[in-house]
N, C-alpha and C positions, 0 to 999 in steps of 0.2 A: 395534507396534499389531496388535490381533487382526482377524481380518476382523470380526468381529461388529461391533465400535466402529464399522464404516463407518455401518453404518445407523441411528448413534443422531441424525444430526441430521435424514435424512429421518423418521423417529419421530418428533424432536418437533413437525419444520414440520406435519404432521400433528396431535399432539394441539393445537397453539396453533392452526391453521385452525379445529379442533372448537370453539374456545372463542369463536368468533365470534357472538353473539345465542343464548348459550349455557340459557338460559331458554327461549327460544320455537324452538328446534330439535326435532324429534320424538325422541321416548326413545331409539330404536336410534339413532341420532346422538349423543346424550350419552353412551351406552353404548359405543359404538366410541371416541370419543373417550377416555374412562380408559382404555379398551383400551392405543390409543396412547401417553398417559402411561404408564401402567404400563411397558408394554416399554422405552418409551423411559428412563426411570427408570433401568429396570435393565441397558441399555445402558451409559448414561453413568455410572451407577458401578461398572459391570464394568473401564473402562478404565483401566489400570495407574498413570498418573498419578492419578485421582481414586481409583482404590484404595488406595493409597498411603496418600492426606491423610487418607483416613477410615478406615481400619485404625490411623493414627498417635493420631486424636482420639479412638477407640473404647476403643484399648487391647488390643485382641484381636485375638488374628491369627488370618488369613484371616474376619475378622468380616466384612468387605464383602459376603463370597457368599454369605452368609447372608439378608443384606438385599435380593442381587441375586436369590436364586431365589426367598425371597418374592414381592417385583416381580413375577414370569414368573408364579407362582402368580397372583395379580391379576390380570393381564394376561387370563390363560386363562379367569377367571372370568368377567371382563367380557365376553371374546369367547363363552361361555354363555350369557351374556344374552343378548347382541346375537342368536344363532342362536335362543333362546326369541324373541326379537321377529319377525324374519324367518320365522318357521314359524307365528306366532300363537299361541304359547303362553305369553304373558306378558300376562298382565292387568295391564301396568301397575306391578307393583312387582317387586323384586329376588325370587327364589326364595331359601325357607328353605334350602332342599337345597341350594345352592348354596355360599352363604353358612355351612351349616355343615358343609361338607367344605374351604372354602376355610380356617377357622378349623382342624379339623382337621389340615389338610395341615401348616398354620404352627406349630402346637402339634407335632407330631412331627418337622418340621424340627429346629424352632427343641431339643427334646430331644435329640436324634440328633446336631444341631452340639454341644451339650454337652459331651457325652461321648466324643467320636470323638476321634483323631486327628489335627490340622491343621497343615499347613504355615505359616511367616509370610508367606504372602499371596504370595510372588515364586514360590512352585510350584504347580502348578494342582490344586485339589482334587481332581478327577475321580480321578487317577490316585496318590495319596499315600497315601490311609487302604484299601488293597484288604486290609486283613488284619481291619480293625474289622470287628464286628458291626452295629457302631452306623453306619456310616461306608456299610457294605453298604444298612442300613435308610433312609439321610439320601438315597441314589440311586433308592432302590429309591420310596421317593413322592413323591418331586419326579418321576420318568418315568413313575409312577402317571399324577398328577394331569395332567400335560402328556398321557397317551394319553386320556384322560376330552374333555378340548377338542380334542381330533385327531378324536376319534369324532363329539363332536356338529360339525365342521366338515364332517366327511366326510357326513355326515348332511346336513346342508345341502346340499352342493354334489355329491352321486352319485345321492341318489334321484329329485329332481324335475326333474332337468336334461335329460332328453329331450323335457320339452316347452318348450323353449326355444326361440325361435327363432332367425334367422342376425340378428345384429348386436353393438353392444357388451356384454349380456348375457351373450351365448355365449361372447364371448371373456374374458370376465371369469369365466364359469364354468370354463372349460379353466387360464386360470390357477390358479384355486382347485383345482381337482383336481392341479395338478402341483405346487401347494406342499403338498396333503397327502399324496402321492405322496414328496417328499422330508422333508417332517417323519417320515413312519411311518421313511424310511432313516437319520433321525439317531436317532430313540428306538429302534431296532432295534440302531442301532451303538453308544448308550452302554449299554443296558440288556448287550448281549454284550461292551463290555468292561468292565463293571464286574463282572460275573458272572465271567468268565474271572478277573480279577485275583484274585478275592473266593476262587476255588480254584487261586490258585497254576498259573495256566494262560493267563498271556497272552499274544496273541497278535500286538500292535503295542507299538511303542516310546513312552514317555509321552508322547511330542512328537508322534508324529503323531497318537494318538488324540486327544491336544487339539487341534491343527491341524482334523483332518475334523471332530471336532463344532461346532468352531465353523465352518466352511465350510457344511456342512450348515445349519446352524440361521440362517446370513446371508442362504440361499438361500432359504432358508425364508419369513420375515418377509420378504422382498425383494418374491418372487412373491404373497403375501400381502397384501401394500399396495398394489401395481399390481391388483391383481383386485378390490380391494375400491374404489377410485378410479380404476379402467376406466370408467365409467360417466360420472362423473362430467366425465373428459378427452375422451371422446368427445362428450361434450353440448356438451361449452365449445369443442370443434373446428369442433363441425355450427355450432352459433352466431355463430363467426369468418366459416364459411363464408359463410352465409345473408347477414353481414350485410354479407361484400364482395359478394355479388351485388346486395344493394340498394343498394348505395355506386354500382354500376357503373350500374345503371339511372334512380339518381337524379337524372341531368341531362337527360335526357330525361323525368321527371316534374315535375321544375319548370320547364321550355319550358312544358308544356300548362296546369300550374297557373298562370301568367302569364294565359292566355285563360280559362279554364274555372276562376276560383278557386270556385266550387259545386259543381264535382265532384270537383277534386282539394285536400282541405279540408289545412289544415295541420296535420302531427304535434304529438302532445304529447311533450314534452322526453323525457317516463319513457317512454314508447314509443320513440320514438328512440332511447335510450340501450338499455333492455333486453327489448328482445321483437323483434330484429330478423326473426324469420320473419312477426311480424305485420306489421312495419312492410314488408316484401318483397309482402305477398300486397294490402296494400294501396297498393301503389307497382303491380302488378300490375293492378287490377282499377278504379284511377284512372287511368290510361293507357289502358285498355280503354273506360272510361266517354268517357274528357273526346274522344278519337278520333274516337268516334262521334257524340257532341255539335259535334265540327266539319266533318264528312264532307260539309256540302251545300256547302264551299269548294271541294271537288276536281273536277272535268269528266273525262272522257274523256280529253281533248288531252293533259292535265297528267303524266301520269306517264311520257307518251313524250316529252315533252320536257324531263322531267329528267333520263331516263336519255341521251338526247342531249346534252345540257349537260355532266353527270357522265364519259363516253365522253371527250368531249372533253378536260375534263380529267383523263382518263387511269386512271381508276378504272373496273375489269373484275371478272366472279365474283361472288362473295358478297358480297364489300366492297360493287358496285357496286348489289345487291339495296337491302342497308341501305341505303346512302345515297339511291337513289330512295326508299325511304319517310322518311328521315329531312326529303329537301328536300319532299315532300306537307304533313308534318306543318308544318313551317316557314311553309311559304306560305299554312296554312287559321289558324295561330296570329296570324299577321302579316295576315291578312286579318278574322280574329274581333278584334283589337286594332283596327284601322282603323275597325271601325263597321259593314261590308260586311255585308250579308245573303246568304246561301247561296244560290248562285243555281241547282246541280245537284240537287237533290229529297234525299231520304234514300233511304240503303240498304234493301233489300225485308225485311220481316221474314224472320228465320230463319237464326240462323248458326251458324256450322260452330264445333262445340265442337273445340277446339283441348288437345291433353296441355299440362298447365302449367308441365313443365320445357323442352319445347320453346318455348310462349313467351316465358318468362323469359329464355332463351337468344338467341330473337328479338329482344327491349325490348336485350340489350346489346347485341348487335351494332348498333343504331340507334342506340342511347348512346354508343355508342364513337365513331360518325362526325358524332353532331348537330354538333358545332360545329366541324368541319372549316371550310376557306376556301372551299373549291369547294363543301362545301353549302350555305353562306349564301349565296353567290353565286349560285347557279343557284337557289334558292329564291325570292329578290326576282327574277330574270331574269321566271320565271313569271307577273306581274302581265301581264303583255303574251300572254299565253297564251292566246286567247277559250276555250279549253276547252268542253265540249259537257252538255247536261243528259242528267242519268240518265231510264231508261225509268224512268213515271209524274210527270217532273217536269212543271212549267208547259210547252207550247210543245215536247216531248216528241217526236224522231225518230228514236225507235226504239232509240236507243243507249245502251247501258250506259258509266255513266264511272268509273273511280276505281280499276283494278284492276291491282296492280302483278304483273310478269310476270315468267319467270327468277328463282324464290328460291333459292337454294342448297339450303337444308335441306327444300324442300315445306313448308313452313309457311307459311301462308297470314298475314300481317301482321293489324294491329289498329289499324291507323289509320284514314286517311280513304283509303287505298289500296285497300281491302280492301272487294272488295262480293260 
């Protein structure tokens, strides 16, 4: 097996994804997509087994590579386009100039195979016809046409890429540059040894000059296809990511939606399933709401004797943060369930805008600990708590209540803890 053959089924898993809502996908998407087919194409009938069966049905030997470097020809075409889309120079339909240097290229192949020289398919072209005219000319435009789509790739991806900036982009452009970085060292290396052979002056043995061009050209397409669906794996990463943060926070937003079903309304199914950064920012900002909406459950007393509670059972540090606000939140939840009226006033206008990766980070660690034993349990404890009214409540002595103490991170919480 040749290395090249490796990459024919990552090719096709690629062209067959493009073919997914293959109508209503934007044209540079269609257009990458035959990319892919093309290559792929002409991957899998490069492979010695499948070259074989169809050099046998053809009748013609070495007829397969014919049809394979067509393929690559297409391939490069397509990948034309796609660089015409990507820069805005494609109104929408195929370029004539394209399309008739692609017909050309094939037309002087497909003459050039003709006449040349050919082995029956078990010796590699490259290196058999270096005495033909013809055999000189059948290399010399197929490395043509392959520098033509080098050029406009490099054009894509060297001129505009310093205003990029750092994330999956950038790294999708550095790949791009280093596969044409190794495609210019394959078309460099067959164009010098088919020139060399072509004057009785070569300088590697057949086997390895086909060995490296195809190592080259694997490397090539490899780097090629990761730079071009960098993008894409990095987005479907960030989205994994996001939406195990909203998985982790998600028990502590249905605690509050229990008491406050008006603030913390219930997802739609398609949100839930795919827009987990929206679904995050609204698990974020419904936690924030329904908190505050239960805040006049909390007094003074109540936070210092959860964290007494919690102490006792054995819970210290940051753990022991969260869980004091985890058993607040418990006990204003289980108190707005019971029917009770807020008997501590509300918080004073004006609060402290919080970084929102720091709170997200906040809401899990309080998710992590809601349904521990010892936080339920010292949360019911707190009914027996008289707790004390915030300054401007009813009846009003001076004292602020609700404010939990010792946070680990300095993030000041988002519940009823928090004044």
């Amino acid at each position: 097996m040749r290395p090249f053959d490796l990459v024919a089924l990552p090719l096709w898993l690629l062209a067959l994804y493009g073919l997914r809502n293959w109508s209503s996908r934007p044209r540079r998407n269609r257009v990458l997509s035959a990319m892919w087919a093309c290559w792929a194409l002409s991957a899998t009938l490069g492979a010695p087994v499948v070259r074989r069966a169809v050099d046998a049905v053809l009748g013609i030997d070495s007829g397969t590579n014919l049809l394979v470097h067509v393929m690559g020809l297409g391939g490069t075409a397509a990948m034309l386009e796609f660089v015409r889309e990507m820069t805005g120079r494609a109104p929408e339909r195929v370029s004539r100039l394209n399309l008739a240097g692609l017909a050309t290229a094939s037309v002087a192949l497909a003459a050039s195979f003709a006449v040349m020289p050919r082995p029956d398919g078990e010796v590699d072209l490259l290196t058999y016809s270096r005495h033909s005219t013809a055999g000189f000319l059948y290399w010399m435009v197929l490395t043509g046409g392959m520098a033509i789509g080098l050029a406009a790739a490099a054009r894509l991806c060297w001129v505009p890429g310093e205003h990029i900036g750092p994330g999956s982009a950038r790294t999708s452009l550095w790949l791009l540059r280093v596969s044409t970085v190794l495609a210019t060292a394959y078309l460099v290396h067959r164009l010098a040894c088919v020139t060399a052979s072509r004057f009785d002056r070569p300088w590697l043995a057949p086997a390895a000059v086909a060995g490296t061009t195809q190592i080259l050209l694997a490397l090539t397409v490899v780097l090629f296809g990761l730079a071009v669906v960098w993008p894409s794996l990095a987005e479907y990463q960030q989205k994994r990511a996001t939406a195990r943060q909203a998985d982790r926070i998600a028990p502590l937003w249905r605690l509050l939606q229990t008491a406050t079903p008006e603030v913390a309304l219930p997802l739609p199914e398609e949100l839930r399933r795919n827009n987990p950064r929206l679904r995050l920012y609204r698990y974020v900002i419904e936690i924030r709401d329904s908190a505050l909406a239960l805040e006049g459950h909390v007094g003074a007393a109540h936070p210092a004797a959860a964290s007494a509670g919690l102490e006792a059972a054995g819970l210290t540090g940051d753990r022991l943060a969260a869980a004091i606000e985890a058993v607040l939140l418990r006990h204003a939840v289980s108190c707005e369930l019971a029917g009770r009226h807020g008997r501590f006033g509300s918080r004073p206008e004006g609060r402290e805008d919080l970084d929102l990766d720091a709170e997200i980070r906040w809401f899990e660690r309080v998710a992590a600990v809601v349904e521990l034993p010892a936080v339920v349990a010292v949360a019911r404890s707190l009914d027996a708590v008289p707790g004390a009214p915030v300054s401007g409540a009813p009846g009003d002595g001076g004292v602020r209540g609700g404010g939990v103490q010792g946070r680990g991170d300095g993030v000041s919480g988002a519940g009823p803890s928090r004044a």
